[in-house]
N, C-alpha and C positions, 0 to 999 in steps of 0.2 A: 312821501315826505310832506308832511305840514308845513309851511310859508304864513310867517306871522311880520306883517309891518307895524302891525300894533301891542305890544306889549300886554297890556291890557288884557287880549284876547289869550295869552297863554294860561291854563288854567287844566288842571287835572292831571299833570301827567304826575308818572306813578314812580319815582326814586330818580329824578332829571341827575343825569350825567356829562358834564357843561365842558364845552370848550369855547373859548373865545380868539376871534384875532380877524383879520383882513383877509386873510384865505387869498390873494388875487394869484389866480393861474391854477390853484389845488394842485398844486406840483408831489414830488415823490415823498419831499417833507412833510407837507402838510397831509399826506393819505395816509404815510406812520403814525401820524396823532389821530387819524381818524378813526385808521383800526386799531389805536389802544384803546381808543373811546368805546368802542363798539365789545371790544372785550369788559372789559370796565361793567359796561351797562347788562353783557350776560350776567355778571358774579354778582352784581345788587340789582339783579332780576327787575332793573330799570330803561330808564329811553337815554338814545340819547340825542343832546342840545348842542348845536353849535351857534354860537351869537356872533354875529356880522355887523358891520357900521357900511352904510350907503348916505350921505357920498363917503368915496374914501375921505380918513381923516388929513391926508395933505392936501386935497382939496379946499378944504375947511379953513385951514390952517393958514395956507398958504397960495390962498386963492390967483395969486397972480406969477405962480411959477406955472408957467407954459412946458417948462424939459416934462411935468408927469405923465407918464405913460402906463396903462394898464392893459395887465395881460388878457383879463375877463370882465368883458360885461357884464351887468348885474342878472341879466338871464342866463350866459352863458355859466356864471356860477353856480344860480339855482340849478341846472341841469347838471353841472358835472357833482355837487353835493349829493343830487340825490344819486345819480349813475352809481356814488362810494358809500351810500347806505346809510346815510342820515337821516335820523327818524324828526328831527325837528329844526327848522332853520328859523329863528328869528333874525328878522334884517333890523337893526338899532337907527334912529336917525340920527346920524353924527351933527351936532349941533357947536359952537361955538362957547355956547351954556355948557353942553356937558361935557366938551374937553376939559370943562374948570372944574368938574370934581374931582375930590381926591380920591387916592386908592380905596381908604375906607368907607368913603361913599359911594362909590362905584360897590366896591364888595356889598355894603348892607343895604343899598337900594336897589340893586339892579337882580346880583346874585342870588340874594336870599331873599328881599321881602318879595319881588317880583318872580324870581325862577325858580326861586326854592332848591335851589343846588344841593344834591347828596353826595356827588363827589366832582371834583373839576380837574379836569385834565390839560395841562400846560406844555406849551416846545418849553426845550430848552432857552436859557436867557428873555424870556418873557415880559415885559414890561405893561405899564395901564396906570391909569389915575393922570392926573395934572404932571403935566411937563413929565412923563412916563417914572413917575417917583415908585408906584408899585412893582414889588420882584415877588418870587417865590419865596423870599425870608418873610415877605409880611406877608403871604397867602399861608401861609405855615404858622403865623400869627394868630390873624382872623379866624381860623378854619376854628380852633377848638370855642374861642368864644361865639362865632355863630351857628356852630354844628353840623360843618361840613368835614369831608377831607381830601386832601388836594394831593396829586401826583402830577410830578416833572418827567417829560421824558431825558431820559439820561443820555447827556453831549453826545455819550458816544453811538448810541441808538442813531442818530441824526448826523453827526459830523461825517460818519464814514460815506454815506450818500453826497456830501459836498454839496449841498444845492440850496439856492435861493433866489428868491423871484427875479434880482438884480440880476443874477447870473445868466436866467433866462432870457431877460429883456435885452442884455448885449448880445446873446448868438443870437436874437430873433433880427436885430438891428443891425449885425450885416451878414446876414441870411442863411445862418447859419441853423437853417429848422430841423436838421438833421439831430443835433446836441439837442434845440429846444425839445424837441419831442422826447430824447430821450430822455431828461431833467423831468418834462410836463409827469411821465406816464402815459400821457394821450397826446393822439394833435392838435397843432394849435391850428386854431379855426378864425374866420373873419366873415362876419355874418353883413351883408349889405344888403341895398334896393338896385334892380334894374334899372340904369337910364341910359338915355339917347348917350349917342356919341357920334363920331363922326363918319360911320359905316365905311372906315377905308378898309376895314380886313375884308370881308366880303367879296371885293375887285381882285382879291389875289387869292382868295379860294378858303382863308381863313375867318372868318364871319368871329366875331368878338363881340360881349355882354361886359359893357362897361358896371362897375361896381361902388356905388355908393355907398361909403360907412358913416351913419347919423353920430355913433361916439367919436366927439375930438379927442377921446382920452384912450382911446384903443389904439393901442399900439400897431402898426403899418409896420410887416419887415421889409429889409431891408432893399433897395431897387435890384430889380436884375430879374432872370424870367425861372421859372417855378414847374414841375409835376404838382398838380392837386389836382383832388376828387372833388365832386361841387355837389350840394344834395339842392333838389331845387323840388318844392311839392313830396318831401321824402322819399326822394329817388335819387340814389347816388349813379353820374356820370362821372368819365374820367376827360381831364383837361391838360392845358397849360397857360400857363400865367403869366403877364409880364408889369411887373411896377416899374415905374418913372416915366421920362416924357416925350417919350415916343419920335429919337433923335431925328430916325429917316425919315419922317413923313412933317418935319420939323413942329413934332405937338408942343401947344403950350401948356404948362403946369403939369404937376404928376396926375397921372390916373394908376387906376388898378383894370384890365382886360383879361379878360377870362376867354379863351374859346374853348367851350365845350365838344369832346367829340361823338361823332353820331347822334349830331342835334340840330333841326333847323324851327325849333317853336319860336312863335316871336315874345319875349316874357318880358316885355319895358314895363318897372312900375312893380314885378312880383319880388320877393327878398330871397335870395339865396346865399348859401354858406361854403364858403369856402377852405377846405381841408388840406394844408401845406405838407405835401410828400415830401418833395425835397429841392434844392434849388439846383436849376443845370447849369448858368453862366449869367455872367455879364450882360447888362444892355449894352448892343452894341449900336452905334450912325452906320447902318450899311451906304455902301455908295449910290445902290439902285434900287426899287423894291424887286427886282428879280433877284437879286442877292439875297434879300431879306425874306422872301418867299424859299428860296434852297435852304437856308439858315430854317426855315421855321418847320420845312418837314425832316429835318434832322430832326428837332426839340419835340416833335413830335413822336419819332420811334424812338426817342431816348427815354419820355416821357412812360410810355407803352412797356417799354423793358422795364424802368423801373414797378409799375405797376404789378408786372408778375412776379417781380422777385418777393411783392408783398400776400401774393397769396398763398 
């Protein structure tokens, strides 16, 4: 897949098959549009385009709402686009400027004098331009005076799936990765950097990689402890996980720990990614940490079992 930040540099492709939208999560919905897209571009023996905005546009927009939370990072995107067979990723810079265009000029400036669109492929209820005034009535408009032609995917293509990113982001928000993943198509992942922490698992035989995530806007599920796979140097180990604030040992502020098993490298500072199986319980304030040491080799072979029921 081609990765264009620049506009400009798009240039030669041979009968462009366009989608547009915010893609965040590339969930089951947006992989339906992807493969009519994909279809589409076999029958006009073309490529196809999907156009993206970085930052998202409510960032933009609404620079001082704090609740947004996103599913994908802007790399995580590019990887899971190309994993679905996207032959061209433009990322757009969502600007303040060009939220003020209108539909039409979004259509003839961006579509056509820039992408040169031969056909464009839309979800259902689709919106664009200023204060989101563009539908599919006016893409059905445009399309013959600038010489494209445009397809919707039909409601019910889409409705029967039931999914969308909001829906995701509540089961991921109270830990419900189980639903997530099945909405996503894939799992959901959280990519961080190794740092210090306070080396108390280690003392009770569980050694833990504190996890730093640099996006504020990456969605954190929800507290409680976790089965995940961790790739670290693209090598997948299997783990357990625990978000919030580590009531027994009275931590302050949330963290996210990972203990990886059958690992003792010291990696402070390397970035590794985290793969949410499935969630086992509650954090819980044990009274002792030998409580919380029997508690953690339970989560451990519980952990293990889930593992094989996935192979």
């Amino acid at each position: 897949m081609k990765v264009y930040t620049n506009l400009e540099d798009f240039k030669g492709v041979k009968n462009p098959v366009v989608t547009t939208g915010t893609f965040d999560g590339v969930h089951l919905g947006h992989q339906k549009i992807i493969s009519r897209l994909k279809d589409v571009a076999r029958e006009e023996k073309g490529e196809t385009v999907l156009l993206t905005f970085s930052p998202h546009p409510r960032m933009v927009l609404f620079p001082d709402d704090n609740e947004l939370k996103l599913l994908n990072t802007l790399p995580e995107k590019i990887e899971l686009l190309d994993k679905y067979g996207v032959d061209h990723l433009i990322i757009y810079p969502f600007t303040k400027e060009f939220s003020r265009l209108t539909s039409i000029e979004f259509v003839r400036n961006i579509l056509v004098n820039s992408i040169q669109t031969k056909r464009l492929v839309i979800g259902y209820n689709h919106h664009f331009g200023r204060n989101r005034e563009g539908s599919f009535e006016h893409l059905k408009e445009y399309g013959p005076l600038y010489g494209f032609e445009v397809e919707e995917i039909p409601a019910k293509d889409i409705d029967h799936i039931q999914i969308s990113s909001t829906k995701i982001r509540n089961a991921l928000l109270i830990g419900d990765v189980k639903t997530a993943t099945d909405y996503l198509g894939h799992t959901y992942t959280l990519t961080g950097t190794v740092v210090t922490g306070k080396k108390l698992g280690r003392t009770i035989g569980y050694p833990t990689a504190n996890i730093q995530v640099k996006d504020q806007y990456k969605l954190i599920p929800g507290d409680g402890v976790y089965a995940v796979r961790i790739k670290h140097k693209n090598v997948f180990y299997g783990g357990m996980l625990n978000i919030g604030n580590n009531p027994t040992v009275e931590g302050k502020g949330k963290s996210i720990e990972v203990n990886i098993f059958d690992f003792d490298k010291v990696i402070y500072g390397d970035e590794a990614t985290i793969y949410f199986v499935e969630r086992l319980r509650d954090e819980v304030k044990f009274n002792n940490l030998e409580e919380l040491k029997e508690q953690l080799a339970k989560d451990k072979l519980e952990s293990l079992t889930k593992f094989k029921s996935l192979a």
